[in-house]
LOMI-129106 format. One record per residue: residue in three letters; x, y, z of N, C-alpha, C, O, CB in turn. Coordinates in steps of 0.05 Angstrom, whole numbers, plus 32768, in hexadecimal, padded with zeros to 4 digits. Atoms other than C-alpha are relative to their C-alpha. Glycine has a CB too. Example, Ala and Ser with C-alpha at 12.3 -4.5 7.8 and 13.67 -1.06 7.14 Angstrom:
<kegus>
ALA80127FE8800080F67FA6809C80128018800080278018800D7FEC80018019/SER7FF07FE87FFF81117FEB808F7FF18016800E7FFB802C8012800980097FE3/
</kegus>
This chain:
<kegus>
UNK80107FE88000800080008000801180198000800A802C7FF27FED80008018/UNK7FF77FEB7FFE8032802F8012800F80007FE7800B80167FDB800E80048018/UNK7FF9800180278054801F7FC67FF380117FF57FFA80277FEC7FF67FE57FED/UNK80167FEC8015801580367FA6800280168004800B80267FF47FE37FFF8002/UNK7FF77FE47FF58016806F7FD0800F80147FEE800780257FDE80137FFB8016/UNK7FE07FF77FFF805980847FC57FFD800C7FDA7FFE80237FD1801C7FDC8009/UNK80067FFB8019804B80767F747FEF80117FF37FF580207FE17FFC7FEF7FF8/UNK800E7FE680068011809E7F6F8001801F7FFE7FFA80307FEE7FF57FFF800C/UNK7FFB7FE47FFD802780D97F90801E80117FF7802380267FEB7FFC8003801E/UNK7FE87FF6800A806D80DE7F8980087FF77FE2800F800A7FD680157FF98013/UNK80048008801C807180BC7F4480147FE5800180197FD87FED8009801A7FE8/UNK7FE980187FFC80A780837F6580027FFD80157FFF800E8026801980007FF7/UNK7FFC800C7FE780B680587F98801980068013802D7FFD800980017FE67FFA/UNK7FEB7FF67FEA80E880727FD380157FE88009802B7FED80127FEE800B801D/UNK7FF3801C7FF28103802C7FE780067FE77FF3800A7FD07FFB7FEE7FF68013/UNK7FF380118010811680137FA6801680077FFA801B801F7FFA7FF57FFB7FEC/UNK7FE27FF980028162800B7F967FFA7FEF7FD97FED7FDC7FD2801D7FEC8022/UNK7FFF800E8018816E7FFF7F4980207FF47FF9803080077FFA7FF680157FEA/UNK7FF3800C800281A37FD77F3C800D7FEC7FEC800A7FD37FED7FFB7FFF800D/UNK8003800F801D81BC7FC07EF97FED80117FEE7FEC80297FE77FF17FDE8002/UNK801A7FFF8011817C7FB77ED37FEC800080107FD7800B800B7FFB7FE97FED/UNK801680057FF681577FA37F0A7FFE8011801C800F802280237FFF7FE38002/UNK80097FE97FE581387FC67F4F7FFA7FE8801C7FEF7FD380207FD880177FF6/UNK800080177FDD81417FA87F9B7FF28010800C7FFB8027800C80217FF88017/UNK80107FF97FEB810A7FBB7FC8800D8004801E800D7FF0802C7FEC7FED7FFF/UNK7FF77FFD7FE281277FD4800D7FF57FF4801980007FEB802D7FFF80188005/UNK8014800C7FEA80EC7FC0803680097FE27FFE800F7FD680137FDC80067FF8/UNK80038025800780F37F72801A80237FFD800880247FE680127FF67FF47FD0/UNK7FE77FFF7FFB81447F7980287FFB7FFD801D7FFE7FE78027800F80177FF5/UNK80087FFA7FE0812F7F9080757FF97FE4800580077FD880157FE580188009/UNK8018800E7FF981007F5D807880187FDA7FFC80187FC8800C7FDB800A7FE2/UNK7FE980198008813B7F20805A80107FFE801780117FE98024801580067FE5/UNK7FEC7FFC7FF0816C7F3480867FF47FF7801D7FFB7FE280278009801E7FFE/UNK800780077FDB81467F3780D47FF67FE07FF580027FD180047FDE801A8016/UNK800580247FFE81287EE480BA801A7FF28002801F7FDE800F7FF27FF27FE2/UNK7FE2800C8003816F7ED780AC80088002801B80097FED80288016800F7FEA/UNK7FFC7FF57FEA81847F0080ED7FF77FE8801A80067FDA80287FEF801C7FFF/UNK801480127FEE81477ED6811880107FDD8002801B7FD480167FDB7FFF7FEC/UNK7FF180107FFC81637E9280FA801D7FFB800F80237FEB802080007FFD7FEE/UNK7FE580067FEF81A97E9D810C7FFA8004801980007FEF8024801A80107FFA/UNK80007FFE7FED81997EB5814C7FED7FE880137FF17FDD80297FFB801A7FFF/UNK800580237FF781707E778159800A7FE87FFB80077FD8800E7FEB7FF67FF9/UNK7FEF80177FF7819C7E3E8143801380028011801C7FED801B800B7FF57FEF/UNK7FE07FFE7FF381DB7E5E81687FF98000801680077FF08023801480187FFC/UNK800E7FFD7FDC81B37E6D81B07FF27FE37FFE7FFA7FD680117FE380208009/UNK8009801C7FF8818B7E2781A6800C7FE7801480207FD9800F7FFD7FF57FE9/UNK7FF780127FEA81937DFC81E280017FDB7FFD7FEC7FCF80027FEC80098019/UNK7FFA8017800081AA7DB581D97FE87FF680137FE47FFE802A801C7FFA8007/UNK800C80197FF581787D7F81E77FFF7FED800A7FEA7FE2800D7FFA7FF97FFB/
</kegus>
């Protein structure tokens, strides 16, 4: 929603990186990173059974 937003009014998206040819979303980067973050931080603290 906030995309559309963004496209409507401003005429482009704030939190796209272009790169090459193609465009990386910042939000979806954020969002990769802390799951990744979460995993490591749960196999490495996980307590033997």
């Amino acid at each position: 929603m906030g995309n559309l937003l963004e496209r409507l009014f401003l005429g482009y998206v704030r939190d796209f990186l272009q790169i090459g040819t193609g465009y990386i979303n910042l939000g979806d980067i954020y969002i990769i990173f802390g799951v990744l973050y979460l995993l490591y931080h749960n196999f490495r603290y996980q307590k033997a059974i």
